[in-house]
C-alpha positions in Angstrom: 0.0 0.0 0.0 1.6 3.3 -1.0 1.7 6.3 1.7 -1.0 7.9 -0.9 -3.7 5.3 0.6 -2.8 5.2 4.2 -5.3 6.6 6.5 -2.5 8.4 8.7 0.4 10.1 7.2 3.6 8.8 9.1 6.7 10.9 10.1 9.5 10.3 10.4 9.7 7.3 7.4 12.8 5.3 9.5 13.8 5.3 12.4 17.3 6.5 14.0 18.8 5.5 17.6 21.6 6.9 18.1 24.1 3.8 19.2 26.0 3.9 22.8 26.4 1.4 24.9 24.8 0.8 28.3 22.7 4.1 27.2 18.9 4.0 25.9 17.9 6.3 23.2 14.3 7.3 21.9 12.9 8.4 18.6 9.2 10.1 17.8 7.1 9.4 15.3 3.6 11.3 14.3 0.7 9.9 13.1 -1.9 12.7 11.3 -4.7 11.6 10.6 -5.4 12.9 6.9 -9.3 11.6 6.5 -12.2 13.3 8.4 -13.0 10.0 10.1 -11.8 8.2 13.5 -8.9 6.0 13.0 -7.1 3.5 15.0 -3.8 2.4 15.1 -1.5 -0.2 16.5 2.4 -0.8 16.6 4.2 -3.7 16.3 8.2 -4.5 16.4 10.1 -7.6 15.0 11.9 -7.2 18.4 9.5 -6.6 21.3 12.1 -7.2 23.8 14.2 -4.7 22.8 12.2 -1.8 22.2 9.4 -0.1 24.6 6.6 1.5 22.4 4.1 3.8 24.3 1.2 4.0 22.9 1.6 1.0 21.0 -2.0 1.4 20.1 -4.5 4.5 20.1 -7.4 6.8 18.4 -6.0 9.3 16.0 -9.7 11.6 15.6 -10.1 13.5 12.3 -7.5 16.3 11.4 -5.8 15.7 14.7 -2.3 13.9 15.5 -0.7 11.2 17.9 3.0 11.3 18.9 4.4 7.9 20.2 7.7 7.5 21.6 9.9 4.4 20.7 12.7 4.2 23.8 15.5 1.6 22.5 17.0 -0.5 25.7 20.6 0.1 26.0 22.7 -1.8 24.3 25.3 -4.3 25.6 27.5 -5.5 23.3 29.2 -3.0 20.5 28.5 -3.5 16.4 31.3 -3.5 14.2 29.0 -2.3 11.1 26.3 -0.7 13.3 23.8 -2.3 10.9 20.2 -3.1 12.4 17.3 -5.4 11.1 14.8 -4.6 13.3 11.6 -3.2 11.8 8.3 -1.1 12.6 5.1 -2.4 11.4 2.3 0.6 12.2 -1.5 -0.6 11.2 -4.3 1.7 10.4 -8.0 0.9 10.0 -11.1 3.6 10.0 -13.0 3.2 13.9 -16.2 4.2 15.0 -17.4 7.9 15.2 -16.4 8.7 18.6 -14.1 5.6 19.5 -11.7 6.1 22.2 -8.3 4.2 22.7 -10.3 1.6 25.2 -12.5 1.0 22.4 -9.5 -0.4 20.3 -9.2 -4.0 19.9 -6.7 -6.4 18.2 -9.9 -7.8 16.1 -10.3 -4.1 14.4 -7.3 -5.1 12.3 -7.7 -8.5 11.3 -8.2 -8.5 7.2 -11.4 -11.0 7.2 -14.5 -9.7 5.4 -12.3 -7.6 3.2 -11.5 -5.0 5.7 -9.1 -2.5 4.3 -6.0 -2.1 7.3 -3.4 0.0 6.2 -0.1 -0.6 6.8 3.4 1.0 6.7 7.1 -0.3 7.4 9.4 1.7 9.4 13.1 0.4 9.4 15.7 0.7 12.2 18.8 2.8 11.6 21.7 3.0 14.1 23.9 6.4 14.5 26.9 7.1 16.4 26.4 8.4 19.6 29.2 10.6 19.1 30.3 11.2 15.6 34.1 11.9 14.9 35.0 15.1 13.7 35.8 15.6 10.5 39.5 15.8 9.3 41.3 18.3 7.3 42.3 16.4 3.8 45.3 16.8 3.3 47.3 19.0 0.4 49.0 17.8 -2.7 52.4 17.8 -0.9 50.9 15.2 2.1 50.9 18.2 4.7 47.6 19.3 6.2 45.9 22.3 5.6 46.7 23.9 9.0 50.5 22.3 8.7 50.6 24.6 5.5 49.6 27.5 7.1 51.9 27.4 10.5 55.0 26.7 7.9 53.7 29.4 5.3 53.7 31.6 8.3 57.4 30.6 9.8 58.3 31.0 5.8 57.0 34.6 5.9 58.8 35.2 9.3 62.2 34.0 8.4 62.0 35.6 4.3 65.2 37.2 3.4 63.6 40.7 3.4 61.9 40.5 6.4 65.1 39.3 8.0 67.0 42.1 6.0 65.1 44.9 7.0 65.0 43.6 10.7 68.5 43.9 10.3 69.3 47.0 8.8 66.5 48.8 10.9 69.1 48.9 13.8 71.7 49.7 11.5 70.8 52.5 10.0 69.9 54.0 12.9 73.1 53.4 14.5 75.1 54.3 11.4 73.3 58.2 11.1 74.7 58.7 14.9 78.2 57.7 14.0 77.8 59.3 11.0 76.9 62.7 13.0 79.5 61.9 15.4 82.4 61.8 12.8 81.2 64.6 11.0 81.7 66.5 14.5 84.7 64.9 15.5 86.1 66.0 11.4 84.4 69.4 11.7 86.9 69.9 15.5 89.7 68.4 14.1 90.1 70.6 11.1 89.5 73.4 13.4 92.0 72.8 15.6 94.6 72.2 12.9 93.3 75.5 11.2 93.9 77.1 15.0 97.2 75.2 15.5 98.6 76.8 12.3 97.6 79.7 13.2 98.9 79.9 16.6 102.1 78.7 15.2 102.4 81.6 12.5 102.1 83.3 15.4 104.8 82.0 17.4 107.4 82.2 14.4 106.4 86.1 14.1 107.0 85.9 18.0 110.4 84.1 17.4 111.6 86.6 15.1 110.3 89.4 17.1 112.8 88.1 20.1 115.6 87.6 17.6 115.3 91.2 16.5 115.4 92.0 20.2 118.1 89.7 21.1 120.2 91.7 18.4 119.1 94.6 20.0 120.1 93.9 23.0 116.9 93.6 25.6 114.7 91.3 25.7 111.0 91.8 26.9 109.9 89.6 29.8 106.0 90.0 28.8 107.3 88.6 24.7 109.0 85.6 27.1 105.9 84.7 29.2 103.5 84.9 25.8 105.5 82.3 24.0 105.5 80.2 26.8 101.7 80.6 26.8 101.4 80.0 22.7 103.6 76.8 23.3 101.3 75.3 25.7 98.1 76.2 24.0 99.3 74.8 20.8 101.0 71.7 22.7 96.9 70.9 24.3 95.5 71.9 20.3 97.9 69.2 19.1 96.6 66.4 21.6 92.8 66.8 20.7 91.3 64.4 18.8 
């Protein structure tokens, strides 16, 4: 019978427990009923034992819905394919105007007289509990994506021009302050030669100033004292870097 002819549309069409062990799990299904009379409905499992159904069977009145709760037991021993052939079997037969769920009766959905019972087959699906998450694939080279990135970034990092300008950064500026600092240092020492020639022009004009007076016969004490001074001046010129 196709869902078309059913007398309650059925949601979900399968059913998933999601698999741990030692844990129960439930699932929901809804029955609408899709006709404007009173239907009834009953439940049944290929594995009673296993699975607690509740309602297993009910009333569904017109335009309304039923939810009923499938609670798996827990499972004891683990599945290596997690493949399950347990089934759902839900039946479906029109019910007196009015008919409540004690007014159901496992005779309503026996198929003498040619009573039309719908039916609809629900298969088991088992989940992981806990699914894995997913994995980066990884690139052409065998290196994952987030491999790539750490070593693009150490790449980037250690790059000749990074490392270059990281050196020359410090380097430059050092080399404008000795470059200010010899400039100085040139810019004194050619002023102390220009002064040290100068003084020493000086003390020759001095020199020949006492030789004149030496030839003259007296010789000035104060001339005596200034060349002393000029020699040491020049002497302390000469010593300055």
């Amino acid at each position: 019978m196709s869902t078309d002819d059913l007398l309650l549309n059925i949601q979900p069409t399968e059913l998933k427990f999601p698999f741990e062990l030692r844990k129960q799990s439930s699932c929901s299904i809804q029955l609408s009923n899709k006709t404007d009379q009173y239907v009834a409905f009953k439940v049944k499992t290929t594995n009673p034992k296993k699975y607690c159904v509740r309602p297993n069977n009910g009333i569904v009145s017109p335009g309304s819905s039923c939810n009923v709760t499938v609670t798996m037991q827990a499972p004891k021993d683990a599945l290596a394919d997690m493949q399950c052939k347990d089934k759902f079997l839900i039946q479906s037969v029109v019910a007196p105007n009015g008919a409540t769920m004690k007014d159901v009766t496992a005779e309503m959905f026996n198929k003498e007289d040619g009573k039309v019972v719908g039916e609809f087959k629900l298969r088991v699906v088992f989940i992981p509990a806990n699914p894995p998450s997913p994995v980066p694939e990884e690139s052409e080279e065998g290196s994952s994506p987030r491999a790539s990135a750490v070593e693009g970034a150490n790449q980037s990092a250690s790059s000749p021009d990074v490392v270059a300008r990281s050196l020359m950064e410090p380097t430059e500026k050092s080399s404008a302050g000795a470059w200010s600092l010899m400039s100085k240092l040139t810019e004194e020492k050619a002023s102390a030669i220009q002064q040290n020639e100068k003084l020493r022009q000086e003390l020759e004009l001095v020199r020949r100033e006492i030789g004149k007076r030496r030839g003259g016969g007296s010789i000035s004490v104060v001339l005596v004292v200034l060349v002393g001074l000029l020699g040491l001046l020049a002497g302390y010129l000469m010593k300055k870097p």
